[in-house]
C-alpha positions in Angstrom: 104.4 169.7 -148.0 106.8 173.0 -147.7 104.3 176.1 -148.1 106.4 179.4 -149.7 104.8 182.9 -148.4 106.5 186.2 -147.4 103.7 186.5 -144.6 104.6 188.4 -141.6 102.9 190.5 -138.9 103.0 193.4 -137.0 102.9 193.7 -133.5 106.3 191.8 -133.2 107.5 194.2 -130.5 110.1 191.5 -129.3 112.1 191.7 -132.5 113.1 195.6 -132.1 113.3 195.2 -127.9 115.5 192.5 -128.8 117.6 194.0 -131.6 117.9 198.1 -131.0 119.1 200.0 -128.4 116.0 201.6 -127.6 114.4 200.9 -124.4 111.1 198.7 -124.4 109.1 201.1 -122.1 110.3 203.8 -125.2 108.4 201.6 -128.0 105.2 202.9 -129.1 104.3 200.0 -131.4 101.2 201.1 -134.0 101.7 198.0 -136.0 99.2 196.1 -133.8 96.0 196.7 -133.5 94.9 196.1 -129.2 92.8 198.9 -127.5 94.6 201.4 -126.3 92.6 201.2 -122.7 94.6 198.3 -122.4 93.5 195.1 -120.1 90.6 196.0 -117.7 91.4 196.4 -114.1 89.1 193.2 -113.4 90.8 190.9 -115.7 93.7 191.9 -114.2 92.6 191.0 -110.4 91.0 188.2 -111.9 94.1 186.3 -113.3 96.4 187.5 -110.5 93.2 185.9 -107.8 93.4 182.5 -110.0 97.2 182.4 -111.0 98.0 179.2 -108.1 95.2 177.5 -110.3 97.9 176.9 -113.3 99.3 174.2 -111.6 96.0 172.1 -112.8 94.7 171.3 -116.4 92.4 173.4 -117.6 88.6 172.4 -118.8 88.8 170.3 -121.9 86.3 171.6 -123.4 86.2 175.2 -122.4 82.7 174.1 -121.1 82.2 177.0 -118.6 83.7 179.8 -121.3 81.2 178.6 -123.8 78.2 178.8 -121.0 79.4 182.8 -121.0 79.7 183.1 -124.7 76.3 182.0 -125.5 74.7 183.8 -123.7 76.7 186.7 -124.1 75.9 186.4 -127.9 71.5 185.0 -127.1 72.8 181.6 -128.7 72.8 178.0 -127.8 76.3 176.3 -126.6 75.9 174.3 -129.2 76.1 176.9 -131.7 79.7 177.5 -130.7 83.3 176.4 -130.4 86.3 178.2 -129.2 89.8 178.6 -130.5 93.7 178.8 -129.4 92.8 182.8 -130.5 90.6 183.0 -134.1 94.0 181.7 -136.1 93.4 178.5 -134.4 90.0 178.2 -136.1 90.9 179.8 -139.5 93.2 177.1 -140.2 90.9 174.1 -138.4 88.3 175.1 -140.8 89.4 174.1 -144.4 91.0 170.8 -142.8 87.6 169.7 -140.9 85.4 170.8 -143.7 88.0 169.1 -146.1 87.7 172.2 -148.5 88.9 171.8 -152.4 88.8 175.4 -153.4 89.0 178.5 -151.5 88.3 182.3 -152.7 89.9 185.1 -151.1 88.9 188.4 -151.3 92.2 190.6 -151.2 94.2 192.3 -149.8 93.4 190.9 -146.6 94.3 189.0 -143.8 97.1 186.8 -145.0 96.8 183.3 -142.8 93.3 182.7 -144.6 95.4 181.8 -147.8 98.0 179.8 -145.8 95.4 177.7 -143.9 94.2 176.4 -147.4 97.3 175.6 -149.0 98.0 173.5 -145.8 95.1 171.7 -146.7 95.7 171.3 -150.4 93.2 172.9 -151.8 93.3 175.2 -155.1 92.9 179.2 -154.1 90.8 181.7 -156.0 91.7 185.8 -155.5 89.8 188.6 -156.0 91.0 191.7 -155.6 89.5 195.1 -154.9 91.2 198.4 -156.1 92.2 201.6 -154.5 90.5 203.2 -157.0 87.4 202.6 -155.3 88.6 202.9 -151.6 88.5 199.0 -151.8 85.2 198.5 -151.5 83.8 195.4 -153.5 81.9 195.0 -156.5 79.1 192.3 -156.4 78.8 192.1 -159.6 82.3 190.3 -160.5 82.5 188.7 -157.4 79.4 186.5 -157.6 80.6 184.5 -160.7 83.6 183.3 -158.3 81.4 181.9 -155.6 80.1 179.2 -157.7 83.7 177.7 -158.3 84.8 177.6 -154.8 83.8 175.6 -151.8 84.9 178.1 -149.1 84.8 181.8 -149.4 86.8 184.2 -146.7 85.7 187.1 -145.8 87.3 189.4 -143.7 84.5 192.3 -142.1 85.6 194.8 -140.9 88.9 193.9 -143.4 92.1 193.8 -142.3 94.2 195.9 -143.5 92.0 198.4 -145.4 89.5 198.8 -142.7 86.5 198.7 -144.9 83.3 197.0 -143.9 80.1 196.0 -145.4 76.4 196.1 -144.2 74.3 193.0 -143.4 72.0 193.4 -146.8 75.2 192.9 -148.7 76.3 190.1 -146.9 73.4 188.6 -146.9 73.2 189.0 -150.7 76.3 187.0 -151.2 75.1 184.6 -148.2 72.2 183.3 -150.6 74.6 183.1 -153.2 76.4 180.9 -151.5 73.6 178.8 -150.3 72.8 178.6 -154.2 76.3 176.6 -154.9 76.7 175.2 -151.2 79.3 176.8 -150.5 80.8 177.7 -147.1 80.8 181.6 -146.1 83.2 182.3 -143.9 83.3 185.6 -142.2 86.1 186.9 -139.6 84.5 189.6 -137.7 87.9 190.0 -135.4 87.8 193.5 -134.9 83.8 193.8 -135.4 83.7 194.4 -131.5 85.6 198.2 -132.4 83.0 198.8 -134.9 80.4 202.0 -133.9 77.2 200.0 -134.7 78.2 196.1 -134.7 74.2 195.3 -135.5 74.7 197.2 -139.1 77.4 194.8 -139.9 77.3 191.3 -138.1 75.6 188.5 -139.4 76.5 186.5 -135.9 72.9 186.4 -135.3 72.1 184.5 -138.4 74.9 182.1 -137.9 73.1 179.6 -136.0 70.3 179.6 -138.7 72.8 178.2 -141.6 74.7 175.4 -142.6 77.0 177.1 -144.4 77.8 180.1 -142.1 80.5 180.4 -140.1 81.6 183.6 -138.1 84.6 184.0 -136.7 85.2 186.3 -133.2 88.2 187.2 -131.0 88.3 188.8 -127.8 92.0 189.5 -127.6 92.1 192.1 -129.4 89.3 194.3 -128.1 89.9 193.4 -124.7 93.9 194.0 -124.5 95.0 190.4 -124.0 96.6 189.4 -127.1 99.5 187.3 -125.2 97.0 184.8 -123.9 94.9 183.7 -127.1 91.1 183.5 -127.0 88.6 183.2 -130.4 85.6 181.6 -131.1 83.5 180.6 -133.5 79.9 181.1 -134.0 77.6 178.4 -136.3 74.9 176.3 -137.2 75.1 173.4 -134.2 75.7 170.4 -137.1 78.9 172.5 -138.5 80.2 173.2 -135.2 79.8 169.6 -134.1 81.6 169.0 -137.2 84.6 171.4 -136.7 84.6 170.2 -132.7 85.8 167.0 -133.9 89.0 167.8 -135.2 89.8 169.7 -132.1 92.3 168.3 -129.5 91.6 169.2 -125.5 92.6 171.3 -123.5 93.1 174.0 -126.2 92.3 177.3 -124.4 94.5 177.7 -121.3 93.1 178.2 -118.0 93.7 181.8 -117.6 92.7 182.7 -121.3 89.0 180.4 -120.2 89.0 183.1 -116.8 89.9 186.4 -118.6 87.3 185.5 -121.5 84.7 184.9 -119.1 85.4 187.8 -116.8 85.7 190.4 -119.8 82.1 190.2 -121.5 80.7 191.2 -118.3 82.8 194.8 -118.6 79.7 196.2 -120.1 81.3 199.6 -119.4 84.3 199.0 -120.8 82.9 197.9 -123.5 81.3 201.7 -124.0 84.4 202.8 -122.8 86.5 201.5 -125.5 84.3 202.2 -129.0 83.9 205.8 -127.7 87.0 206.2 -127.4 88.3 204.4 -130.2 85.7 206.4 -132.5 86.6 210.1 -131.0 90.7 209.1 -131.9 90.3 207.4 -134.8 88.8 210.5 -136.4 91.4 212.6 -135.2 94.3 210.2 -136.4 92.7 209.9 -139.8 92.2 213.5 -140.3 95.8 214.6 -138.9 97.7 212.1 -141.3 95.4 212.7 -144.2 96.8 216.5 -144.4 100.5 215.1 -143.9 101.7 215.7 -147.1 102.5 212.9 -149.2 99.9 211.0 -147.8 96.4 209.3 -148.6 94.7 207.7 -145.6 91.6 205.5 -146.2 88.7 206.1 -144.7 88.6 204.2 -140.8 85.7 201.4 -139.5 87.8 200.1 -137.1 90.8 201.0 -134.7 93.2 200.9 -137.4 93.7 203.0 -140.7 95.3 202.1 -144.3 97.9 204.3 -145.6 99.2 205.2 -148.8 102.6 207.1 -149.5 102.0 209.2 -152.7 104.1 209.8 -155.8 105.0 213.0 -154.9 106.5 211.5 -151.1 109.5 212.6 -150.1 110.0 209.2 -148.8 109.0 206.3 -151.5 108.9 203.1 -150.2 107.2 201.9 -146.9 110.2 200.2 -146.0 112.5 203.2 -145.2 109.8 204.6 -143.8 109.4 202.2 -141.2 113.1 201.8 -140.6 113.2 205.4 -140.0 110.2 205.6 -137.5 111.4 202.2 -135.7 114.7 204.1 -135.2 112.5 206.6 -133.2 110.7 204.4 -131.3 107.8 204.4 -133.4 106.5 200.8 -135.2 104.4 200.8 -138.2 102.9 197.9 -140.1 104.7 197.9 -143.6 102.2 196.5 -145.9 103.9 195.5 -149.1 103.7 191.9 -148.5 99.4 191.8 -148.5 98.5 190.5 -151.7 96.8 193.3 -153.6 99.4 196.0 -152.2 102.9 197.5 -152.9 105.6 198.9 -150.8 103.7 202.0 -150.6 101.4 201.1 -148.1 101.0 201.0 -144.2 98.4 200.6 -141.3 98.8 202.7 -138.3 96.6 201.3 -135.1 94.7 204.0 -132.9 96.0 205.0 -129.8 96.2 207.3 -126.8 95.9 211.0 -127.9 99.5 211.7 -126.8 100.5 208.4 -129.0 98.8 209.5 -131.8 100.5 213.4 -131.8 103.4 211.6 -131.4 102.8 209.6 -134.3 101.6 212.4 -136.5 104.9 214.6 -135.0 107.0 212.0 -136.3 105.7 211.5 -139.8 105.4 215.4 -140.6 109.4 215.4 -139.5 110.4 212.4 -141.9 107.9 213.4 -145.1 108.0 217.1 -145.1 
Protein backbone atom coordinates (compact mmCIF):
# COMPACT_ATOMS: atom_id res chain seq x y z
CA UNK A 1 0.00 0.00 0.00
CA UNK A 2 1.86 3.41 -1.15
CA UNK A 3 0.62 6.18 1.39
CA UNK A 4 0.70 9.96 -0.56
CA UNK A 5 1.42 12.95 2.14
CA UNK A 6 3.55 16.16 1.87
CA UNK A 7 4.44 15.52 5.67
CA UNK A 8 7.66 16.83 6.82
CA UNK A 9 9.29 18.14 10.04
CA UNK A 10 11.32 20.56 11.44
CA UNK A 11 14.23 20.13 13.36
CA UNK A 12 16.05 18.64 10.22
CA UNK A 13 19.27 20.53 11.11
CA UNK A 14 21.28 17.95 8.91
CA UNK A 15 19.70 19.08 5.67
CA UNK A 16 21.05 22.83 5.82
CA UNK A 17 24.58 21.58 7.64
CA UNK A 18 24.63 19.46 4.80
CA UNK A 19 23.59 21.75 1.89
CA UNK A 20 24.76 25.57 2.77
CA UNK A 21 27.84 27.00 3.45
CA UNK A 22 27.08 28.11 6.78
CA UNK A 23 28.79 26.53 9.55
CA UNK A 24 26.80 24.04 11.93
CA UNK A 25 28.00 25.69 15.25
CA UNK A 26 26.37 29.12 13.23
CA UNK A 27 22.71 27.33 13.01
CA UNK A 28 20.23 28.49 15.46
CA UNK A 29 17.54 26.02 14.51
CA UNK A 30 13.80 27.30 16.06
CA UNK A 31 12.05 24.73 14.01
CA UNK A 32 12.30 22.13 16.83
CA UNK A 33 11.00 22.32 19.84
CA UNK A 34 13.97 20.69 22.69
CA UNK A 35 14.63 22.88 25.89
CA UNK A 36 16.92 25.23 25.45
CA UNK A 37 18.83 24.10 28.93
CA UNK A 38 19.84 21.38 26.76
CA UNK A 39 20.82 17.71 28.20
CA UNK A 40 21.44 17.73 32.07
CA UNK A 41 24.95 17.47 33.20
CA UNK A 42 23.90 14.01 34.89
CA UNK A 43 22.65 12.40 31.85
CA UNK A 44 25.55 13.39 30.31
CA UNK A 45 28.00 11.62 32.93
CA UNK A 46 25.59 9.04 33.02
CA UNK A 47 25.82 7.79 29.23
CA UNK A 48 29.53 8.64 28.99
CA UNK A 49 29.97 6.15 32.68
CA UNK A 50 27.76 3.31 30.75
CA UNK A 51 28.92 3.89 27.07
CA UNK A 52 31.41 0.26 27.15
CA UNK A 53 27.94 -1.24 28.04
CA UNK A 54 26.70 -0.88 24.23
CA UNK A 55 28.57 -3.75 23.26
CA UNK A 56 25.55 -5.87 25.04
CA UNK A 57 21.76 -6.06 24.26
CA UNK A 58 19.78 -4.09 26.00
CA UNK A 59 16.65 -5.16 28.44
CA UNK A 60 13.89 -6.57 26.26
CA UNK A 61 11.48 -5.25 27.90
CA UNK A 62 12.69 -2.03 29.24
CA UNK A 63 11.80 -3.78 32.58
CA UNK A 64 14.04 -1.47 34.78
CA UNK A 65 12.82 1.96 32.79
CA UNK A 66 9.30 1.07 33.43
CA UNK A 67 10.11 0.33 37.42
CA UNK A 68 11.28 4.35 37.16
CA UNK A 69 8.32 5.46 35.12
CA UNK A 70 5.71 4.16 37.36
CA UNK A 71 6.61 5.32 39.98
CA UNK A 72 7.65 8.50 38.68
CA UNK A 73 4.02 8.85 37.47
CA UNK A 74 2.19 6.88 41.29
CA UNK A 75 1.06 3.99 38.70
CA UNK A 76 1.45 0.30 38.41
CA UNK A 77 4.15 -1.13 35.70
CA UNK A 78 1.41 -2.62 34.32
CA UNK A 79 -0.29 0.40 33.49
CA UNK A 80 2.58 1.23 31.04
CA UNK A 81 4.52 0.50 27.96
CA UNK A 82 7.34 2.31 26.36
CA UNK A 83 8.14 3.37 22.81
CA UNK A 84 11.18 3.78 20.13
CA UNK A 85 10.18 7.79 21.11
CA UNK A 86 6.05 8.53 21.22
CA UNK A 87 5.98 8.03 17.19
CA UNK A 88 6.76 4.45 17.83
CA UNK A 89 3.50 4.21 19.85
CA UNK A 90 1.29 6.49 17.70
CA UNK A 91 1.54 4.33 14.88
CA UNK A 92 1.48 0.80 17.08
CA UNK A 93 -1.74 1.91 18.29
CA UNK A 94 -4.38 1.84 15.37
CA UNK A 95 -2.55 -1.51 14.14
CA UNK A 96 -2.80 -3.37 17.71
CA UNK A 97 -6.23 -2.01 18.42
CA UNK A 98 -7.07 -2.86 14.73
CA UNK A 99 -8.94 0.65 14.41
CA UNK A 100 -11.62 1.20 11.40
CA UNK A 101 -12.06 4.90 11.66
CA UNK A 102 -10.05 7.53 13.09
CA UNK A 103 -10.96 11.42 13.81
CA UNK A 104 -8.39 13.97 13.91
CA UNK A 105 -8.72 17.08 15.27
CA UNK A 106 -6.60 19.61 13.00
CA UNK A 107 -4.19 21.17 12.36
CA UNK A 108 -2.04 19.07 14.29
CA UNK A 109 0.48 16.74 14.54
CA UNK A 110 0.74 15.21 11.15
CA UNK A 111 2.01 11.30 11.76
CA UNK A 112 -1.44 10.63 13.72
CA UNK A 113 -3.15 10.73 10.18
CA UNK A 114 -0.34 8.61 8.55
CA UNK A 115 -0.37 5.86 11.29
CA UNK A 116 -4.09 5.21 10.32
CA UNK A 117 -3.89 5.18 6.72
CA UNK A 118 -1.06 2.55 7.31
CA UNK A 119 -3.54 0.62 8.94
CA UNK A 120 -6.44 1.04 6.54
CA UNK A 121 -8.72 2.66 8.29
CA UNK A 122 -11.15 5.54 6.98
CA UNK A 123 -10.06 9.20 8.64
CA UNK A 124 -12.49 11.79 10.02
CA UNK A 125 -11.12 15.74 10.32
CA UNK A 126 -12.19 18.34 12.25
CA UNK A 127 -10.83 21.47 12.04
CA UNK A 128 -10.62 24.45 14.40
CA UNK A 129 -10.35 28.03 13.03
CA UNK A 130 -8.11 30.95 13.53
CA UNK A 131 -10.90 32.87 14.08
CA UNK A 132 -11.20 31.61 17.44
CA UNK A 133 -7.38 31.24 18.31
CA UNK A 134 -8.10 27.46 17.49
CA UNK A 135 -9.67 26.53 20.33
CA UNK A 136 -12.45 23.76 19.92
CA UNK A 137 -16.01 23.80 19.97
CA UNK A 138 -17.63 20.82 21.82
CA UNK A 139 -20.52 21.25 20.44
CA UNK A 140 -19.68 20.06 16.68
CA UNK A 141 -17.14 17.95 17.70
CA UNK A 142 -19.24 15.46 19.75
CA UNK A 143 -21.42 14.34 16.87
CA UNK A 144 -18.00 13.00 15.29
CA UNK A 145 -17.04 10.78 18.19
CA UNK A 146 -19.79 8.51 17.71
CA UNK A 147 -18.66 7.52 14.03
CA UNK A 148 -15.08 6.90 14.80
CA UNK A 149 -13.31 4.15 16.76
CA UNK A 150 -10.22 6.22 17.65
CA UNK A 151 -10.00 9.81 18.36
CA UNK A 152 -6.39 11.79 18.46
CA UNK A 153 -5.87 14.34 20.46
CA UNK A 154 -3.01 16.38 20.55
CA UNK A 155 -2.81 18.49 24.28
CA UNK A 156 -0.95 20.79 24.52
CA UNK A 157 -1.39 20.82 20.33
CA UNK A 158 1.22 20.88 18.09
CA UNK A 159 1.56 23.35 16.20
CA UNK A 160 -0.95 25.92 17.60
CA UNK A 161 0.09 25.53 21.19
CA UNK A 162 -3.40 25.54 22.58
CA UNK A 163 -4.36 23.27 25.41
CA UNK A 164 -7.44 22.28 27.23
CA UNK A 165 -8.37 21.76 30.91
CA UNK A 166 -9.10 18.31 32.43
CA UNK A 167 -13.21 19.13 32.79
CA UNK A 168 -13.14 19.38 29.09
CA UNK A 169 -11.34 16.43 28.42
CA UNK A 170 -13.15 14.69 30.61
CA UNK A 171 -16.36 15.84 28.97
CA UNK A 172 -15.34 14.33 25.68
CA UNK A 173 -13.76 11.17 27.71
CA UNK A 174 -17.45 10.09 28.72
CA UNK A 175 -18.42 10.75 25.38
CA UNK A 176 -16.34 8.44 24.16
CA UNK A 177 -16.98 5.81 26.73
CA UNK A 178 -20.73 6.40 25.47
CA UNK A 179 -19.78 4.95 21.76
CA UNK A 180 -16.62 2.84 22.94
CA UNK A 181 -14.43 4.58 21.39
CA UNK A 182 -10.71 4.95 22.02
CA UNK A 183 -9.42 8.51 23.33
CA UNK A 184 -6.18 9.00 22.52
CA UNK A 185 -4.27 11.84 23.93
CA UNK A 186 -0.54 12.93 23.15
CA UNK A 187 0.58 14.98 25.96
CA UNK A 188 4.36 15.28 24.35
CA UNK A 189 5.13 18.54 25.39
CA UNK A 190 2.63 18.53 28.57
CA UNK A 191 6.00 18.29 30.70
CA UNK A 192 6.65 22.36 29.39
CA UNK A 193 3.26 23.21 30.53
CA UNK A 194 3.09 25.73 33.86
CA UNK A 195 0.59 23.65 35.73
CA UNK A 196 0.62 20.00 34.06
CA UNK A 197 -2.21 18.88 36.90
CA UNK A 198 -4.79 21.56 35.12
CA UNK A 199 -4.36 19.68 31.93
CA UNK A 200 -3.33 15.89 32.14
CA UNK A 201 -5.63 13.24 32.43
CA UNK A 202 -2.45 10.74 32.99
CA UNK A 203 -3.87 10.07 36.33
CA UNK A 204 -7.04 8.75 35.08
CA UNK A 205 -5.48 6.67 32.51
CA UNK A 206 -5.16 3.61 34.37
CA UNK A 207 -8.80 3.88 35.43
CA UNK A 208 -10.15 3.36 31.65
CA UNK A 209 -10.28 1.10 28.93
CA UNK A 210 -10.48 3.39 26.47
CA UNK A 211 -7.79 5.88 27.50
CA UNK A 212 -4.63 6.11 26.25
CA UNK A 213 -1.95 8.93 27.06
CA UNK A 214 0.82 9.30 25.25
CA UNK A 215 4.36 10.93 26.99
CA UNK A 216 7.90 11.71 25.64
CA UNK A 217 10.84 12.60 27.49
CA UNK A 218 13.08 13.62 24.64
CA UNK A 219 11.91 16.52 24.19
CA UNK A 220 11.73 18.06 27.62
CA UNK A 221 14.90 16.60 28.64
CA UNK A 222 17.12 17.54 25.48
CA UNK A 223 17.73 14.11 24.09
CA UNK A 224 15.80 13.96 20.97
CA UNK A 225 18.78 11.81 19.02
CA UNK A 226 18.20 8.84 21.28
CA UNK A 227 14.32 8.20 21.28
CA UNK A 228 12.30 7.57 24.48
CA UNK A 229 8.19 7.70 24.80
CA UNK A 230 5.82 5.98 26.72
CA UNK A 231 2.62 5.29 27.07
CA UNK A 232 0.28 5.40 29.92
CA UNK A 233 -3.13 3.00 30.26
CA UNK A 234 -5.62 0.81 31.66
CA UNK A 235 -3.29 -2.52 32.39
CA UNK A 236 -5.76 -4.85 29.82
CA UNK A 237 -5.03 -2.12 26.82
CA UNK A 238 -1.46 -1.96 27.54
CA UNK A 239 -1.21 -5.78 27.65
CA UNK A 240 -2.93 -5.45 24.48
CA UNK A 241 -0.66 -2.87 22.70
CA UNK A 242 2.54 -4.91 24.46
CA UNK A 243 1.81 -7.67 22.18
CA UNK A 244 2.44 -6.23 19.01
CA UNK A 245 5.73 -4.90 20.27
CA UNK A 246 9.08 -6.52 19.14
CA UNK A 247 12.19 -6.62 21.89
CA UNK A 248 14.64 -4.85 22.43
CA UNK A 249 12.93 -1.55 21.27
CA UNK A 250 14.44 1.14 23.52
CA UNK A 251 18.31 1.12 23.22
CA UNK A 252 20.32 0.81 26.17
CA UNK A 253 21.48 4.25 26.60
CA UNK A 254 17.89 5.83 25.79
CA UNK A 255 16.64 2.86 29.00
CA UNK A 256 19.82 4.85 31.18
CA UNK A 257 19.18 8.47 30.21
CA UNK A 258 15.25 7.97 30.82
CA UNK A 259 15.84 6.59 34.10
CA UNK A 260 18.54 9.02 35.22
CA UNK A 261 16.43 12.20 34.00
CA UNK A 262 13.11 11.98 36.16
CA UNK A 263 15.19 12.09 39.08
CA UNK A 264 16.42 15.93 37.93
CA UNK A 265 13.67 17.23 40.09
CA UNK A 266 15.61 20.59 39.77
CA UNK A 267 15.87 20.59 36.45
CA UNK A 268 12.74 19.91 36.02
CA UNK A 269 11.86 23.51 37.91
CA UNK A 270 14.69 24.73 36.13
CA UNK A 271 13.33 24.27 32.76
CA UNK A 272 9.35 25.42 33.07
CA UNK A 273 10.62 28.56 34.72
CA UNK A 274 12.59 29.28 32.31
CA UNK A 275 10.69 28.22 29.48
CA UNK A 276 7.63 30.33 30.99
CA UNK A 277 9.77 33.79 31.66
CA UNK A 278 11.04 33.44 27.57
CA UNK A 279 8.24 32.33 26.13
CA UNK A 280 6.41 35.47 27.23
CA UNK A 281 9.02 37.62 26.07
CA UNK A 282 9.30 35.80 22.49
CA UNK A 283 5.52 36.02 22.09
CA UNK A 284 5.27 39.63 22.99
CA UNK A 285 8.46 40.81 20.86
CA UNK A 286 7.11 39.03 17.64
CA UNK A 287 3.55 39.99 18.18
CA UNK A 288 4.59 43.86 17.71
CA UNK A 289 6.83 42.87 14.55
CA UNK A 290 4.73 44.20 12.09
CA UNK A 291 3.06 42.05 9.85
CA UNK A 292 2.68 39.60 12.32
CA UNK A 293 0.00 37.69 14.51
CA UNK A 294 1.43 35.30 17.15
CA UNK A 295 -0.96 33.01 18.99
CA UNK A 296 -1.14 32.87 22.32
CA UNK A 297 1.90 30.30 23.96
CA UNK A 298 1.12 26.98 26.44
CA UNK A 299 4.12 25.41 25.61
CA UNK A 300 7.81 26.11 24.45
CA UNK A 301 6.75 26.91 21.05
CA UNK A 302 4.52 29.68 19.46
CA UNK A 303 2.15 29.69 16.15
CA UNK A 304 2.69 32.39 13.73
CA UNK A 305 0.76 34.09 11.20
CA UNK A 306 2.22 36.46 8.42
CA UNK A 307 -0.60 39.13 7.77
CA UNK A 308 -2.01 40.55 4.55
CA UNK A 309 -0.39 43.53 4.92
CA UNK A 310 3.40 41.50 5.17
CA UNK A 311 5.97 42.73 3.39
CA UNK A 312 6.91 39.15 2.87
CA UNK A 313 3.81 36.79 1.85
CA UNK A 314 4.38 33.41 1.92
CA UNK A 315 6.19 31.42 4.74
CA UNK A 316 8.33 29.84 2.26
CA UNK A 317 10.54 32.87 1.37
CA UNK A 318 10.46 33.67 4.62
CA UNK A 319 12.17 30.73 5.79
CA UNK A 320 14.60 30.61 2.85
CA UNK A 321 15.59 34.04 3.76
CA UNK A 322 16.17 33.36 7.62
CA UNK A 323 17.87 29.84 6.75
CA UNK A 324 20.28 31.93 4.65
CA UNK A 325 21.06 33.74 7.97
CA UNK A 326 21.50 30.98 10.01
CA UNK A 327 18.19 31.09 11.46
CA UNK A 328 15.57 27.83 10.98
CA UNK A 329 11.94 28.16 11.17
CA UNK A 330 9.17 25.55 10.96
CA UNK A 331 7.23 26.57 7.67
CA UNK A 332 3.70 25.37 8.38
CA UNK A 333 1.90 25.26 5.14
CA UNK A 334 1.81 21.61 4.83
CA UNK A 335 -0.43 21.04 8.50
CA UNK A 336 -3.80 20.32 7.36
CA UNK A 337 -5.97 23.25 8.44
CA UNK A 338 -3.04 25.88 7.49
CA UNK A 339 -1.69 27.91 4.53
CA UNK A 340 1.70 29.11 3.54
CA UNK A 341 1.24 31.86 5.90
CA UNK A 342 2.00 30.16 8.87
CA UNK A 343 5.10 29.21 11.10
CA UNK A 344 6.15 28.00 14.68
CA UNK A 345 9.17 29.45 16.31
CA UNK A 346 10.55 27.15 19.41
CA UNK A 347 11.71 29.09 22.67
CA UNK A 348 15.07 29.58 23.30
CA UNK A 349 17.99 31.23 25.07
CA UNK A 350 17.38 35.02 25.56
CA UNK A 351 20.30 35.86 23.23
CA UNK A 352 18.53 33.22 20.53
CA UNK A 353 15.38 34.68 20.85
CA UNK A 354 16.82 38.63 20.20
CA UNK A 355 18.39 37.14 17.57
CA UNK A 356 15.48 35.72 16.25
CA UNK A 357 13.26 38.84 16.78
CA UNK A 358 16.50 40.98 15.14
CA UNK A 359 16.23 38.93 12.25
CA UNK A 360 12.50 39.10 11.51
CA UNK A 361 12.17 43.01 12.13
CA UNK A 362 15.14 43.18 9.30
CA UNK A 363 13.38 40.94 6.64
CA UNK A 364 9.42 42.31 7.33
CA UNK A 365 9.97 45.82 8.02
Amino acid sequence: MMIKTNHSHGGNIHYYINNTSLPSKKMIDFSANINPLGLPKSVKETIIKNIKMITHYPQPHSDQLKIKLAAFHKINRNNLITGNGSIDLIYLIPRALRIKTGLIITPTFSEYETALQLNNARTIFFNVWKQNNFTIDESTLIPLIKKADLVFLCNPNNPTGTILFRDKILNLLNVCREYNTFLVIDETFMNFAKAESRFSLLAEAPKYKNLIILRSLTKFFAFAGLRLGYAVGNRETIKLLSQYQYPWNINFLAQIAGQKVIEETSYIKKSKDFIQKEKEYLYHQLNRIEGLKMYPPNVNFILGNLKSNAKIKNVKTLSEKMAKKGILIRDCSNFRGLNNTFFRVAVKTRRQNEQLVRLLKSILI
